[in-house]
C-alpha positions as CSV (number, residue, x, y, z in Angstrom):
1,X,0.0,0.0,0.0
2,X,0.8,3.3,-0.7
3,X,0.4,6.9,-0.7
4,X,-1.6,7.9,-4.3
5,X,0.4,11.0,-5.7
6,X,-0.2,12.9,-9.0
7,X,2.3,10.2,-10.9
8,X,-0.3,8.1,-10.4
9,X,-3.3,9.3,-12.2
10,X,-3.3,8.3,-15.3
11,X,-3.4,4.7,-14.2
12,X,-6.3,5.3,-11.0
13,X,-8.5,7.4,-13.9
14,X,-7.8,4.5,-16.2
15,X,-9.3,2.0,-13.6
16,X,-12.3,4.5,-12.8
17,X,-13.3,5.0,-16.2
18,X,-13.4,1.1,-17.2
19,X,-15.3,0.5,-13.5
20,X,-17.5,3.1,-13.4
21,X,-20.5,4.8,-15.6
22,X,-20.3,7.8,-14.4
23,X,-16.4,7.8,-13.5
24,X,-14.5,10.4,-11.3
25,X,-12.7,12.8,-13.7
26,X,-8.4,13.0,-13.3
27,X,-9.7,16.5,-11.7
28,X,-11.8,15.2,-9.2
29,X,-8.6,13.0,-8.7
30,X,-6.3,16.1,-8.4
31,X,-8.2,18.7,-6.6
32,X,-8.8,15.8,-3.7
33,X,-5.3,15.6,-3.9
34,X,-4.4,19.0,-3.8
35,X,-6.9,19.7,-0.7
36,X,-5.3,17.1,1.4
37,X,-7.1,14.1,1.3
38,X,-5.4,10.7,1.7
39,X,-5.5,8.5,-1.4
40,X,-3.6,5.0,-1.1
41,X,-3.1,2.7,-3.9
42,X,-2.7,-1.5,-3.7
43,X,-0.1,-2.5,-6.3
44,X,0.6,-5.6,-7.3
45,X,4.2,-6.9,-6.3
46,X,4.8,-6.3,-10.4
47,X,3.8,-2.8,-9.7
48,X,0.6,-2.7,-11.8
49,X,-2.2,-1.0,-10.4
50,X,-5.0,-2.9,-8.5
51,X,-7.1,-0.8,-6.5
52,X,-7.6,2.4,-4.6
53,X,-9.2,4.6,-2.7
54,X,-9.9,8.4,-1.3
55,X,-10.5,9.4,1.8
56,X,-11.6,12.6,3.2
57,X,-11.1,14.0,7.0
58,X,-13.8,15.8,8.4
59,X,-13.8,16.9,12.2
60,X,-13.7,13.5,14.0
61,X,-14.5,11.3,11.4
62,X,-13.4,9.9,8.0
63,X,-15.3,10.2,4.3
64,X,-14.4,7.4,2.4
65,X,-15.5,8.9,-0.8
66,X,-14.1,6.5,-3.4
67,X,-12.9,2.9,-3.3
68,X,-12.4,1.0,-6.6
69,X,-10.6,-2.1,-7.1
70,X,-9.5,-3.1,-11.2
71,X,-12.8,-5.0,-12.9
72,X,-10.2,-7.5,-13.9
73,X,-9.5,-8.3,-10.1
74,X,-13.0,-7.3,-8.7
75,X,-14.0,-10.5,-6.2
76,X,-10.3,-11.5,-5.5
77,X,-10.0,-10.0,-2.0
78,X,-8.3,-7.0,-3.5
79,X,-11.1,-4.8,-2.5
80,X,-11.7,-6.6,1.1
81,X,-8.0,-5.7,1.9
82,X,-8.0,-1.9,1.0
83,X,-10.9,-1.4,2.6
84,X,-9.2,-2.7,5.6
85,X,-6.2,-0.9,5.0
86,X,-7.9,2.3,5.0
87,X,-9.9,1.4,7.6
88,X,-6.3,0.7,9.9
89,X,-5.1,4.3,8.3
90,X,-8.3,5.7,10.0
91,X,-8.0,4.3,13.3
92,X,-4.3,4.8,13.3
93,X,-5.0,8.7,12.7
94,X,-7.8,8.4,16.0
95,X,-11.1,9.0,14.1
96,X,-14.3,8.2,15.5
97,X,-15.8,6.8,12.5
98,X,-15.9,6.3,8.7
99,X,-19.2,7.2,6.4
100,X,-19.5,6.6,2.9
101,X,-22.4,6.5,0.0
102,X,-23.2,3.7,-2.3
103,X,-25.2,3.4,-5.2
104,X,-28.1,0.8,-3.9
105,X,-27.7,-1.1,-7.3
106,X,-23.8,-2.0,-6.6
107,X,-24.6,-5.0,-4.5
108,X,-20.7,-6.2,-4.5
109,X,-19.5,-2.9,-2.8
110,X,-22.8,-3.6,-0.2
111,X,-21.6,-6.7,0.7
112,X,-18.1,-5.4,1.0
113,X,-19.2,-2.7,3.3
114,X,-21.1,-4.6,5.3
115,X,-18.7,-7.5,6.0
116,X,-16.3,-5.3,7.1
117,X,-18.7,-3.8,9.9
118,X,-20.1,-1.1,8.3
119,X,-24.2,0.0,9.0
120,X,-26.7,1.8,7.1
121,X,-28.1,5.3,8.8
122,X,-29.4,6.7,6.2
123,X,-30.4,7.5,2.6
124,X,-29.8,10.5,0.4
125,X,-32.2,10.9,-2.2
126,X,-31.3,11.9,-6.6
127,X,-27.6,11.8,-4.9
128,X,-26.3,10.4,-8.1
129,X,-26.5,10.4,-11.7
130,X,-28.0,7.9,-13.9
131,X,-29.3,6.3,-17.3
132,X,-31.3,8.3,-19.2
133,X,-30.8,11.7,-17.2
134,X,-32.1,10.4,-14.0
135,X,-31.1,10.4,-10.6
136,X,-29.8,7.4,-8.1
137,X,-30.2,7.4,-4.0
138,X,-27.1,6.9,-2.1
139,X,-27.2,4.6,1.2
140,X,-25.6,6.4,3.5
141,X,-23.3,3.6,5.9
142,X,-20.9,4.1,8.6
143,X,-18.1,1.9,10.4
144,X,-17.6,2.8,14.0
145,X,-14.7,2.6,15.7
146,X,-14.4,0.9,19.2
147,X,-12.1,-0.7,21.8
148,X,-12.6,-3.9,20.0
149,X,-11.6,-2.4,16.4
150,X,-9.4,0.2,17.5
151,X,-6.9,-1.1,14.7
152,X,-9.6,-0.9,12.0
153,X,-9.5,-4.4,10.9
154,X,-13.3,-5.7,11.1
């Protein structure tokens, strides 16, 4: 694991834009960047790209505001670990909690979330954009951080 830096965008925008729809642009990428947030990339021991992710501090808590692992990895355990490794980061750093969105139609990152301990609380309505010029809700989840998983492993 490692700390994503601006040499590293043309590869994480690659991987967004074959995972995603409605991708993150190398912008979104770069002002995120630029404004402090921690991005972390998983490389492969041959040093290609697998997954990353972004993470946003606000006051005592973490916004986790995009994870993506390679589609031609997805379901391998890549995605399990970096969640877990930026869930470690988090603790490590003494936040309360993390909160994220997801899309209720991406059932794989659901099942992610939710194995590795984290709840719903709420819903956001039109948070997203769609097919056909419509609008997606976002579940809103969070992962709270106690004496039990002060290390951020679930």
């Amino acid at each position: 694991m490692q700390a994503m830096s601006m040499d590293d965008l043309a590869e994480v925008t690659a991987i967004e834009a074959a995972a995603y729809e409605f991708p993150w642009s190398r912008g979104n990428f770069e002002d995120s960047l630029r404004h402090g947030y921690y991005g972390m990339c998983l490389r492969h021991v041959t040093g290609t790209l697998l997954g990353y992710c972004v993470l946003m501090p606000v006051v005592d808590e973490m916004h986790l505001l995009n994870l993506c692992v390679a589609p031609a990895v997805q379901r391998a355990g890549s995605g399990l670990f970096l969640l877990s490794e930026a869930l470690r980061f988090t603790g490590s750093q003494r936040f309360a909690s993390v909160l994220l969105e997801v899309r209720p139609s991406n059932h794989a990152a659901l099942r992610l979330y939710e194995r590795a301990g984290f709840v719903v609380i709420g819903r956001r309505k039109n948070y997203y954009p769609a097919q056909h010029h419509t609008r997606e809700d976002a579940i809103v989840m969070r992962y709270s951080f106690t004496r039990e998983n002060a290390d951020g492993v679930a």
